[in-house]
N, C-alpha and C positions, 0 to 999 in steps of 0.2 A: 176693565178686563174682568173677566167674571174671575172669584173668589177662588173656583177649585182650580185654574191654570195660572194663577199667582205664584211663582217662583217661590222655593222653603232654601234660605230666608232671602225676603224681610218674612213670609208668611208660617205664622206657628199655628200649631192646634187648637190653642185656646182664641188665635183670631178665628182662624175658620168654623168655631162653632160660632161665633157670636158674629161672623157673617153670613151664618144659613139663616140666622132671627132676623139681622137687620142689614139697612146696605151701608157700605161705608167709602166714603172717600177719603185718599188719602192726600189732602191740599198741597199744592206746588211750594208752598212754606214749609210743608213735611208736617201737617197738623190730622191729625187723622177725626175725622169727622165720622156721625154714627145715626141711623134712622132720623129723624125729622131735621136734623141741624143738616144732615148731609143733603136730605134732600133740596132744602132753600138752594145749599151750596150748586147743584143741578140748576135749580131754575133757575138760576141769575146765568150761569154759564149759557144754559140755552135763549138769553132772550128776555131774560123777565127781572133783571135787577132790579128796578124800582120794587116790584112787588117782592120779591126775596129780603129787599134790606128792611123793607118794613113789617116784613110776618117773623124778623130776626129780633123783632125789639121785643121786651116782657110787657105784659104778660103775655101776646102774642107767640113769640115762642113755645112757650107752654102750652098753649091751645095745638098749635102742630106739633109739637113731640108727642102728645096726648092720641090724637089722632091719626097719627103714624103708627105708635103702639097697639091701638083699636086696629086699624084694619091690617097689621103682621099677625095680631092674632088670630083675626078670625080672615085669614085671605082667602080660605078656600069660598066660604058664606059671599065674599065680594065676588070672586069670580065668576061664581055660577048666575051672579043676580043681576054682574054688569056684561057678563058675556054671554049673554043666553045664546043659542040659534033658534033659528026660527020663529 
C-alpha cells in the first residue's frame, strides 16, 4: 500500500518522511524493513528467492543497500535515462 494512504497509526510522521526517501516493508513477522533489505524482501516474494537469499548475505548486502541509496538519490537522473520516449 502506498505510504501516504497507510492508516495514522501504526503510520507516524517520522515514518512517512523516511518513506518519501525509501520503501519500506513491513514483514508478516511485524519486522519492518527499509531500501535495499526491503527490496531483496520484494524479489524473493515475487519469484526470485534464490537470488534474494544470496544478494542477503555480506558483503553482498552492502553492495545493494549501496546501490539502492545511489539511484533514491539520484531517481530523477535514472528516469529520464531509463525512460526516455522516442
Amino acid at each position: 500500500m502506498p505510504y501516504q494512504e497507510a492508516p495514522r497509526p501504526p503510520m507516524t510522521d517520522p515514518l512517512a518522511e523516511r518513506c518519501a526517501r525509501a520503501v519500506h516493508v513491513l514483514a508478516p513477522v511485524g519486522t519492518l524493513l527499509a531500501g535495499g533489505r526491503a527490496s531483496l524482501f520484494v524479489l524473493e516474494r515475487i519469484g526470485f528467492p534464490r537470488l534474494a537469499r544470496l544478494l542477503r548475505r555480506p558483503p553482498l548486502v552492502w553492495a545493494v543497500e549501496w546501490g539502492y541509496r545511489l539511484v533514491a538519490r539520484h531517481r530523477g537522473v535514472f528516469a529520464r535515462v531509463l525512460f526516455r520516449r522516442g
